[in-house]
N, CA, C and O atoms as a MOPAC input file, in Angstrom:
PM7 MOZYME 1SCF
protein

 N      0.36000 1    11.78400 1    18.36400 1
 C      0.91800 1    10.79300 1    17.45900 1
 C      0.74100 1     9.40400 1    18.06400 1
 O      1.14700 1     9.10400 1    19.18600 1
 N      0.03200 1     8.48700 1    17.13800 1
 C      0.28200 1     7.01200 1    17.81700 1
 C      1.35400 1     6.61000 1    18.04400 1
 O      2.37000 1     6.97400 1    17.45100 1
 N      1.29800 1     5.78800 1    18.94700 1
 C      2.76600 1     4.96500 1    19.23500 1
 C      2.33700 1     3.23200 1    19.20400 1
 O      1.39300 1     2.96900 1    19.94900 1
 N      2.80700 1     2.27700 1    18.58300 1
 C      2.77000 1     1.03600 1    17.96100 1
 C      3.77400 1     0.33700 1    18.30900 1
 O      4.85000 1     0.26700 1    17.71400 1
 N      3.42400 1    -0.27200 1    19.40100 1
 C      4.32900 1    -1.09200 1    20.17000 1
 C      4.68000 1    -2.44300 1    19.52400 1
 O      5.41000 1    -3.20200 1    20.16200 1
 N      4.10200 1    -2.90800 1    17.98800 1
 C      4.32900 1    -3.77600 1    17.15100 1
 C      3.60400 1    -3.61200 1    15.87600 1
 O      3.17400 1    -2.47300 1    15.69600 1
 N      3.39000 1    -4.38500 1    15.04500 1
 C      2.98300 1    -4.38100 1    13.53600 1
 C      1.44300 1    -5.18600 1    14.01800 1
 O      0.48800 1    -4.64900 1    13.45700 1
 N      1.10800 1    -6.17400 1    14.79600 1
 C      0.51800 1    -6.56200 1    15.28500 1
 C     -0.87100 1    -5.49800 1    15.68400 1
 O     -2.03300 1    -5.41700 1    15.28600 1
 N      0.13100 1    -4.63100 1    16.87400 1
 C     -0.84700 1    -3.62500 1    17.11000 1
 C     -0.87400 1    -2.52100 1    16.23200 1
 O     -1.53800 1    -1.71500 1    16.88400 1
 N     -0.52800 1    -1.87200 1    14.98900 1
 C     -0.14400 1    -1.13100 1    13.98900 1
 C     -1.48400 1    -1.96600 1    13.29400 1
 O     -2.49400 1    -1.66700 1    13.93200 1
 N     -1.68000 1    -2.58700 1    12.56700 1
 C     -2.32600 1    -3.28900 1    11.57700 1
 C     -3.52300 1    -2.99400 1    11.28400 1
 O     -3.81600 1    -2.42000 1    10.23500 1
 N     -4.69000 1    -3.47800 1    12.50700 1
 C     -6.13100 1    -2.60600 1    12.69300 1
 C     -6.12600 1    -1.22200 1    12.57400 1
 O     -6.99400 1    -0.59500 1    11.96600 1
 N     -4.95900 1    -0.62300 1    13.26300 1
 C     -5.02300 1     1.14400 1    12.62400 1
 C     -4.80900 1     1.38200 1    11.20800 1
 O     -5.37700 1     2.24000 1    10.53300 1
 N     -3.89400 1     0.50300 1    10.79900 1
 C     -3.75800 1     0.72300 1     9.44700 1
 C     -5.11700 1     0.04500 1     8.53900 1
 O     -5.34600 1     0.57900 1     7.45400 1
 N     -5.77400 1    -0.81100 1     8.86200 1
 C     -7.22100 1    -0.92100 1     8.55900 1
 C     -8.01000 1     0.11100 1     8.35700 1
 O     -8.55000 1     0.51900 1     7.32900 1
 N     -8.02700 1     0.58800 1     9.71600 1
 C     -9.42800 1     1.74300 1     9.88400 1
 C     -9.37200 1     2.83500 1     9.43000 1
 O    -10.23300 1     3.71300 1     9.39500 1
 N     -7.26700 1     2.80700 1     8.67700 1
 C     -7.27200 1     4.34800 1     7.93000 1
 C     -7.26400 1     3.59400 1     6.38000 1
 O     -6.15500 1     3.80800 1     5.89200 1
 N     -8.14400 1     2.76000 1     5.40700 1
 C     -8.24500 1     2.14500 1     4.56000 1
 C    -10.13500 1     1.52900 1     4.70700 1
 O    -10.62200 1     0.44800 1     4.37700 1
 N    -10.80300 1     2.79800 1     5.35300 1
 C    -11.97800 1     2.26200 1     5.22600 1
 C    -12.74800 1     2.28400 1     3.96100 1
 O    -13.66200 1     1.50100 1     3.70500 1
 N    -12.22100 1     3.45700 1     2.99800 1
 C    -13.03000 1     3.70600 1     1.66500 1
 C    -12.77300 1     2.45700 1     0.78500 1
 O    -11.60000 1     2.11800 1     0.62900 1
 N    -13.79600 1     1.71600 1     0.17500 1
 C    -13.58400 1     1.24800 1    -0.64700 1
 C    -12.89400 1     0.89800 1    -1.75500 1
 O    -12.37500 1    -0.16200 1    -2.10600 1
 N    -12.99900 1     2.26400 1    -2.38200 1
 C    -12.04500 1     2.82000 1    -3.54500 1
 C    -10.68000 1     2.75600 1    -3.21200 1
 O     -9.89700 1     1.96900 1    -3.74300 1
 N    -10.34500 1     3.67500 1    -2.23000 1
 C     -9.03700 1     3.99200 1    -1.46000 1
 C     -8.65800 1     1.93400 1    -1.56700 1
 O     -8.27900 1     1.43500 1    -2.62600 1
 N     -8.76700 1     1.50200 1    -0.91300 1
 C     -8.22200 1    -0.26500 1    -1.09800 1
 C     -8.21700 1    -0.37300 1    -2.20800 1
 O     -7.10000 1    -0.86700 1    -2.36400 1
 N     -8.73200 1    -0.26600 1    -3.39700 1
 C     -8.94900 1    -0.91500 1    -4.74100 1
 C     -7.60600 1     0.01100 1    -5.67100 1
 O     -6.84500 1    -0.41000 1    -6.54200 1
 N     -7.68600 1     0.95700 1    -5.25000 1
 C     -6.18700 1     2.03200 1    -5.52700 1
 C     -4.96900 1     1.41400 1    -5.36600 1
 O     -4.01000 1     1.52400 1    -6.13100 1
 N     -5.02600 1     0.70400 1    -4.26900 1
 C     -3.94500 1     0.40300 1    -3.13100 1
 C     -3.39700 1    -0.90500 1    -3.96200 1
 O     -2.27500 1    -1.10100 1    -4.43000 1
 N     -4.67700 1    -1.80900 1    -3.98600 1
 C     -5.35700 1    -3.16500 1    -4.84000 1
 C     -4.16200 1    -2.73200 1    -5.81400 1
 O     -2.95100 1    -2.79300 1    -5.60300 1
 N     -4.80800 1    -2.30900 1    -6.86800 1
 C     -3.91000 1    -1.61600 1    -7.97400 1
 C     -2.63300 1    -1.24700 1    -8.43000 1
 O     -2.15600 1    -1.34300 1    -9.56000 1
 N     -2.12300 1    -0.78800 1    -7.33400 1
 C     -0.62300 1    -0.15800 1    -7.52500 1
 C      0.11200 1    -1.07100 1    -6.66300 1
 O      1.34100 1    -1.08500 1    -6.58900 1
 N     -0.71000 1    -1.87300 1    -5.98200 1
 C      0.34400 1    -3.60000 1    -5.42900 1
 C      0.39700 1    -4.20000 1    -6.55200 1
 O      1.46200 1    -4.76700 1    -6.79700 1
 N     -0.42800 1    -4.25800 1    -7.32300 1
 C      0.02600 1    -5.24600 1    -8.31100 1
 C      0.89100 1    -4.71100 1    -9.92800 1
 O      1.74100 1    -5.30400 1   -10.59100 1
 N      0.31200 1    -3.54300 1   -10.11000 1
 C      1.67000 1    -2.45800 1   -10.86900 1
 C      2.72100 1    -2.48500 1    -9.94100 1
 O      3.57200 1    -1.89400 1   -10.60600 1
 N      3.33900 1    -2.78800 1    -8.73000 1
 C      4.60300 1    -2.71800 1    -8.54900 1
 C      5.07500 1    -3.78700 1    -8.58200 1
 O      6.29500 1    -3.76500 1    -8.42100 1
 N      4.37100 1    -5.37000 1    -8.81300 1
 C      5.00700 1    -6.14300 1    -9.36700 1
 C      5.24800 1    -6.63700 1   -10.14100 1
 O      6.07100 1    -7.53900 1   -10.29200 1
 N      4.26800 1    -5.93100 1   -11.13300 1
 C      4.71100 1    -6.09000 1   -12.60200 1
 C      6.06100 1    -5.23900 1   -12.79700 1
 O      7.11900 1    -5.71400 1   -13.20900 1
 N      5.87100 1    -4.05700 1   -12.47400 1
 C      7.48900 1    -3.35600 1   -12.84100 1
 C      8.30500 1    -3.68700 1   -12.24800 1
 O      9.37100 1    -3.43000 1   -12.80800 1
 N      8.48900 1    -4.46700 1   -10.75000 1
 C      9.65400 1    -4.98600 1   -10.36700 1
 C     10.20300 1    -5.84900 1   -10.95500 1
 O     11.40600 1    -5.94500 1   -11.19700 1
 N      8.93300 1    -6.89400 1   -11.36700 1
 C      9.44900 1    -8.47600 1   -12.32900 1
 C      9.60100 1    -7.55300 1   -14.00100 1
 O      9.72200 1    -8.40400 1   -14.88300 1
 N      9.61400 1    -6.52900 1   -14.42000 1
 C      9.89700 1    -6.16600 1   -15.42900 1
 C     11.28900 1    -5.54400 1   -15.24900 1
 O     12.05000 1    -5.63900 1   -16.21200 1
 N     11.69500 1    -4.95800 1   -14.21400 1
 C     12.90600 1    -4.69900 1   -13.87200 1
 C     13.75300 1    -5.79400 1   -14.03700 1
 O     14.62200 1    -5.60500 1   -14.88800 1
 N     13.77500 1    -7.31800 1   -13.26300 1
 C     14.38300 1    -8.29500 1   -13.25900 1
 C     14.42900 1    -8.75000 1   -14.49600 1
 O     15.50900 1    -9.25000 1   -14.80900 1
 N     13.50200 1    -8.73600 1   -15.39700 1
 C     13.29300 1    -9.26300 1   -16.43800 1
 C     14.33900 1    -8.61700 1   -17.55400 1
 O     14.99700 1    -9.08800 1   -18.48100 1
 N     14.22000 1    -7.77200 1   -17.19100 1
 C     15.09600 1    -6.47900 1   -18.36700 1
 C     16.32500 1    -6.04200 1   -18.12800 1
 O     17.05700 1    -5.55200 1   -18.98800 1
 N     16.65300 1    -6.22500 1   -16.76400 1
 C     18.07800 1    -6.08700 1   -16.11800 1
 C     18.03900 1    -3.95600 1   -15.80000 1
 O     18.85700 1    -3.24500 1   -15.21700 1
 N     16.80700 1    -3.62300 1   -16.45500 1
 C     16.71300 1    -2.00200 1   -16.08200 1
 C     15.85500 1    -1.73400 1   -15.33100 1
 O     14.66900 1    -2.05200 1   -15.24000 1
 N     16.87000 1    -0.78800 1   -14.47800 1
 C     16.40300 1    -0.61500 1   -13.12300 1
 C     15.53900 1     0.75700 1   -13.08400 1
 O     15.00600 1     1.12800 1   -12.03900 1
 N     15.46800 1     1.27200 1   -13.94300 1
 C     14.19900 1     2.36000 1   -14.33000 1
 C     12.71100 1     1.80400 1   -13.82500 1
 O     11.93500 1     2.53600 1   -13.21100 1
 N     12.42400 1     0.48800 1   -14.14200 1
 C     11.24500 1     0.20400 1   -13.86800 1
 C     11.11900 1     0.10000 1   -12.47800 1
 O     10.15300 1     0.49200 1   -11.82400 1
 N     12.26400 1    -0.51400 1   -11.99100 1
 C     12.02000 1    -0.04200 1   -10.39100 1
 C     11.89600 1     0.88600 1    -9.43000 1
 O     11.64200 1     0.50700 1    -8.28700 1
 N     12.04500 1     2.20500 1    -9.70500 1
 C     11.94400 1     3.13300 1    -9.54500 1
 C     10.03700 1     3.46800 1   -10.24700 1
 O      9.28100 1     4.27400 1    -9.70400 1
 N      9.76900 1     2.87700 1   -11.12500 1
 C      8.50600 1     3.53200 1   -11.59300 1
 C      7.72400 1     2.24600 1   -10.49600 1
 O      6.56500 1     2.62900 1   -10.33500 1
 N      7.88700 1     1.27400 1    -9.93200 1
 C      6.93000 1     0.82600 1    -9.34600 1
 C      7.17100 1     1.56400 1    -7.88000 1
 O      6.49500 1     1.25600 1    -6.89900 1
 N      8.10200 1     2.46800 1    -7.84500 1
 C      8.07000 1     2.91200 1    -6.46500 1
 C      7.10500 1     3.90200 1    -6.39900 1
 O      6.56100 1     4.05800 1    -5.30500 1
 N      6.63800 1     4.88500 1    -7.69300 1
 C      5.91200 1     5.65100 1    -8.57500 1
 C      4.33800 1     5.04400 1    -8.38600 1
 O      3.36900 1     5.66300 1    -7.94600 1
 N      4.38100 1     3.83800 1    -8.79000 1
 C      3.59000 1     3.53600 1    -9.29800 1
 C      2.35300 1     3.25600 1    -7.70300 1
 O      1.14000 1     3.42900 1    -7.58100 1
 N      3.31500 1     2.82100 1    -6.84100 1
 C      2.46900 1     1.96600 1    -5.57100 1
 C      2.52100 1     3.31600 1    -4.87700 1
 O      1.76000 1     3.07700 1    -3.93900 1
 N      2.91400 1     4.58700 1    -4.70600 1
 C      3.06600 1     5.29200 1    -3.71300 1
 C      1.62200 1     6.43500 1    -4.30600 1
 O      0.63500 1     6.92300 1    -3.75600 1
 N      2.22100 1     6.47200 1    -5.72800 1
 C      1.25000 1     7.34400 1    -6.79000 1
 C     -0.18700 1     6.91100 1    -6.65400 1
 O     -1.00400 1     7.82600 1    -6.55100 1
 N     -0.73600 1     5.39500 1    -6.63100 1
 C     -1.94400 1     5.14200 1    -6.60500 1
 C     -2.64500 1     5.08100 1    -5.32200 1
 O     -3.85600 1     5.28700 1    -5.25500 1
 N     -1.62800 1     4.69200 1    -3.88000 1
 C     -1.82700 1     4.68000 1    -2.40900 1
 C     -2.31600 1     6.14400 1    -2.08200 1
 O     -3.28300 1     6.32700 1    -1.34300 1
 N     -1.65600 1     7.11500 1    -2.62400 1
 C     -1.67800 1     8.60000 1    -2.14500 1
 C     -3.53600 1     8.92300 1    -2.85300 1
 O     -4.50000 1     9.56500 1    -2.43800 1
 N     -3.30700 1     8.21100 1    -3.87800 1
 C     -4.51800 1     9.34900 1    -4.49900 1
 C     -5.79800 1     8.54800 1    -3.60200 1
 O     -6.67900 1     9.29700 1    -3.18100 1
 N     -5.87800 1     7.62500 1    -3.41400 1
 C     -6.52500 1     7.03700 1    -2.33300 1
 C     -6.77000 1     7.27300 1    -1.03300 1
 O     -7.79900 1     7.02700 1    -0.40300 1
 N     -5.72400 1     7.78300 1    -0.65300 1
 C     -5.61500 1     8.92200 1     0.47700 1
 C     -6.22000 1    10.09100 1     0.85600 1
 O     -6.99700 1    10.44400 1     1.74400 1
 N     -5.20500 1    10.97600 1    -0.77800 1
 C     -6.06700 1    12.63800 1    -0.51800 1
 C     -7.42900 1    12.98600 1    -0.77200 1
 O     -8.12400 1    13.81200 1    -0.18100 1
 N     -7.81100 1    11.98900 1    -2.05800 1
 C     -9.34100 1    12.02700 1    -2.42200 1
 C    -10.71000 1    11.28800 1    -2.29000 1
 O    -11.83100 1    11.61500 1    -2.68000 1
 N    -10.20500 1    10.04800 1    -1.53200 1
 C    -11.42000 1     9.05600 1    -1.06900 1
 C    -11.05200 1     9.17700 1     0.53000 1
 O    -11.80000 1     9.71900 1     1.34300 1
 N    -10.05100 1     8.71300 1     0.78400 1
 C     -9.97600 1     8.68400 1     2.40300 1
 C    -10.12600 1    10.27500 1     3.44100 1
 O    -10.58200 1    10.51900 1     4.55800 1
 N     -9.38500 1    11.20000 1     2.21000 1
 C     -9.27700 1    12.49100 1     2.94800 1
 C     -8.41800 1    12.08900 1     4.20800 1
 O     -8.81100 1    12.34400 1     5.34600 1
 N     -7.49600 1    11.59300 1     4.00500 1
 C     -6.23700 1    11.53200 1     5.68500 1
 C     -4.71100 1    11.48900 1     5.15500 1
 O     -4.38600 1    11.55500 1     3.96900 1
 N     -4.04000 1    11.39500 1     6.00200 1
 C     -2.80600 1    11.77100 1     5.20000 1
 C     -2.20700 1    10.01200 1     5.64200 1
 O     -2.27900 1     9.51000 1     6.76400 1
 N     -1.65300 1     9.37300 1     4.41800 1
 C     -0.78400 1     8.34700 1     4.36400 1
 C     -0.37200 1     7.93700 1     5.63600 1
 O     -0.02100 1     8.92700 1     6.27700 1
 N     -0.23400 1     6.59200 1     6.46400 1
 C      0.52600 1     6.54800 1     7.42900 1
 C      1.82100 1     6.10200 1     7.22100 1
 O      2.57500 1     5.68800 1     8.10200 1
 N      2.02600 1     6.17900 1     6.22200 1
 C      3.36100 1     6.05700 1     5.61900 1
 C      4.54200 1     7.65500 1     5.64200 1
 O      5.69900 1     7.73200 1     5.22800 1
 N      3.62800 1     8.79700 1     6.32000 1
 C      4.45500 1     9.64900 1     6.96700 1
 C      4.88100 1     9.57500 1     8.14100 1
 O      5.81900 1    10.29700 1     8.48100 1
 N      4.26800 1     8.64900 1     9.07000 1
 C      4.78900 1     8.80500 1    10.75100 1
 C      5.06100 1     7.33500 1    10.60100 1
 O      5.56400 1     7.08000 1    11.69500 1
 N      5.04100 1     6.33500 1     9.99600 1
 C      5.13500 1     5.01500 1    10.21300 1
 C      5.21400 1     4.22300 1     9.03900 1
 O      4.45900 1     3.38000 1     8.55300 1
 N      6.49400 1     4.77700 1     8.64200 1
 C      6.82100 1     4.03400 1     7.17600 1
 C      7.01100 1     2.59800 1     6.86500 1
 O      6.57300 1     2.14300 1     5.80800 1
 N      7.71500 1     1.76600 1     7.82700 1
 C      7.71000 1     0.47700 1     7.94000 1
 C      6.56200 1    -0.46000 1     7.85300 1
 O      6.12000 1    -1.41000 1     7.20700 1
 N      6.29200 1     0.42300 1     8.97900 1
 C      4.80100 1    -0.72500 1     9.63100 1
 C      3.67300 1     0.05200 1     8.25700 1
 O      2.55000 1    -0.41100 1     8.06000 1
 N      4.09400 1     0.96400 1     7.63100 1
 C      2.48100 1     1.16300 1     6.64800 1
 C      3.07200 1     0.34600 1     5.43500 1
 O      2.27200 1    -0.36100 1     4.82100 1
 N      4.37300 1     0.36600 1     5.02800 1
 C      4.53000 1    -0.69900 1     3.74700 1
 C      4.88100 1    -1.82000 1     3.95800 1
 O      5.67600 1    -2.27600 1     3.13700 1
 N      4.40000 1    -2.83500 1     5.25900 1
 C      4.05200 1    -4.10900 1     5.54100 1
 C      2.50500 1    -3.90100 1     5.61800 1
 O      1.67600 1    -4.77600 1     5.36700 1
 N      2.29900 1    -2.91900 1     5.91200 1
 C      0.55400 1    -3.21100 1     5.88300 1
 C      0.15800 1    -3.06100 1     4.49700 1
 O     -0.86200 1    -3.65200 1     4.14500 1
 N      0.73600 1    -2.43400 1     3.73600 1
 C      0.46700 1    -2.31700 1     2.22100 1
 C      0.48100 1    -3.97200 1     1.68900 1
 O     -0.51900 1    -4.42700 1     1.13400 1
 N      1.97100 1    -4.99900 1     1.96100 1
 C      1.74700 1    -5.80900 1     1.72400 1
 C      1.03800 1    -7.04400 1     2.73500 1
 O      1.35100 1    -8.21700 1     2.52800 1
 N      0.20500 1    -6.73500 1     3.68000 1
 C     -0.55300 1    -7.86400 1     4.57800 1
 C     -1.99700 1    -7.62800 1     3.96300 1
 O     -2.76500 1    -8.55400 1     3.70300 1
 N     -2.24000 1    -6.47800 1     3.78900 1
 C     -3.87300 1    -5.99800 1     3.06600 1
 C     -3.93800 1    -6.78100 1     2.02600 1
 O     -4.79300 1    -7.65400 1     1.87800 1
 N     -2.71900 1    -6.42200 1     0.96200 1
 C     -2.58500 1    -7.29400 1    -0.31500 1
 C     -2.90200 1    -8.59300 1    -0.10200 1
 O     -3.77000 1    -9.02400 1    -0.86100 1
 N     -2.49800 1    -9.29300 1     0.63900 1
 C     -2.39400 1   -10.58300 1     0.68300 1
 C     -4.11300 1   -10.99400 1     1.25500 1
 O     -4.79000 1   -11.94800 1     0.87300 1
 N     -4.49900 1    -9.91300 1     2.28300 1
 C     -5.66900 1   -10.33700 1     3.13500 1
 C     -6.72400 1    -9.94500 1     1.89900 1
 O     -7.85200 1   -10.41700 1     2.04200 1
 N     -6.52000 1    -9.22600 1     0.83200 1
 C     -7.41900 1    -9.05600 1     0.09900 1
 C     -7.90500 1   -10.33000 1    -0.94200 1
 O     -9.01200 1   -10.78300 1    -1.23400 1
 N     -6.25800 1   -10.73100 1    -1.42000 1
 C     -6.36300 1   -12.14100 1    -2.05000 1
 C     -6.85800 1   -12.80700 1    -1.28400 1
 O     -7.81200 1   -13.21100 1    -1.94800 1
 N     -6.95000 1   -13.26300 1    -0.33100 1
 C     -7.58100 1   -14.36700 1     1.00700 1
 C     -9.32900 1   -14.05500 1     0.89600 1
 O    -10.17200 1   -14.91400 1     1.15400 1
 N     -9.54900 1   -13.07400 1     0.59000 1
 C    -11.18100 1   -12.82400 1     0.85800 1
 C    -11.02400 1   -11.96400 1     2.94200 1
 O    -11.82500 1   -11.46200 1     3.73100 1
 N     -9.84300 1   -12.20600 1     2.94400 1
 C     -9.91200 1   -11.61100 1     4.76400 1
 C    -10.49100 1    -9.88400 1     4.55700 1
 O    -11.36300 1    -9.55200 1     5.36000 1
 N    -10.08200 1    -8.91500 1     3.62700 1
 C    -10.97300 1    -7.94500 1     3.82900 1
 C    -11.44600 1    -7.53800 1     2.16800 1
 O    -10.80700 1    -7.40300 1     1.12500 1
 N    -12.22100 1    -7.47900 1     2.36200 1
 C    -13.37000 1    -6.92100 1     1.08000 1
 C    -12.60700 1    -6.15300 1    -0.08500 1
 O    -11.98600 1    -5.18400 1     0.35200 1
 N    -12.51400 1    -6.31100 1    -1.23800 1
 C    -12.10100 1    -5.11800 1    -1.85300 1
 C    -13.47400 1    -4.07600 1    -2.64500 1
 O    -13.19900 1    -3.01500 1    -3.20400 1

């Protein structure tokens, strides 16, 4: 099991398990379905939708996982540091920092 003495050093691993193309564009995808249903949550005062963007970002991350990446989520041994990397990718993707 890795051990990640920060998010810092966590980050590039969480890269190199996000090498498939597709797998990012999944990821791509269900970052931005979870903020539509969160701001639809706020919007609506129902909290159903928040729960479906939890659906929605975990549902599209996974299938990215089992069927393009073939590895299992690092969001089983390193839940924190993989849903800050969910949202630093997001952001590095908007930036042009990694390819989608």
């Amino acid at each position: 099991m890795n051990r990640f003495a920060s998010f810092r050093e966590f980050y590039p691993f969480y890269l190199q398990e996000h090498r498939n193309r597709i797998s990012r564009r999944l990821h791509f995808i269900g970052s931005w379905g979870v903020l539509g249903l969160l701001a639809t949550a706020l919007f609506t005062g129902n909290p159903w939708w928040a729960l479906g963007a939890l659906f929605c970002g975990y549902g599209f991350a996974w299938v990215g996982h089992f069927f393009f990446e073939k590895n299992r989520p690092a969001t089983f041994k390193h839940p924190f540091y993989s849903f800050a990397g969910d949202w630093v990718m997001f952001k590095d993707i908007l930036t042009g920092k990694v390819k989608l």
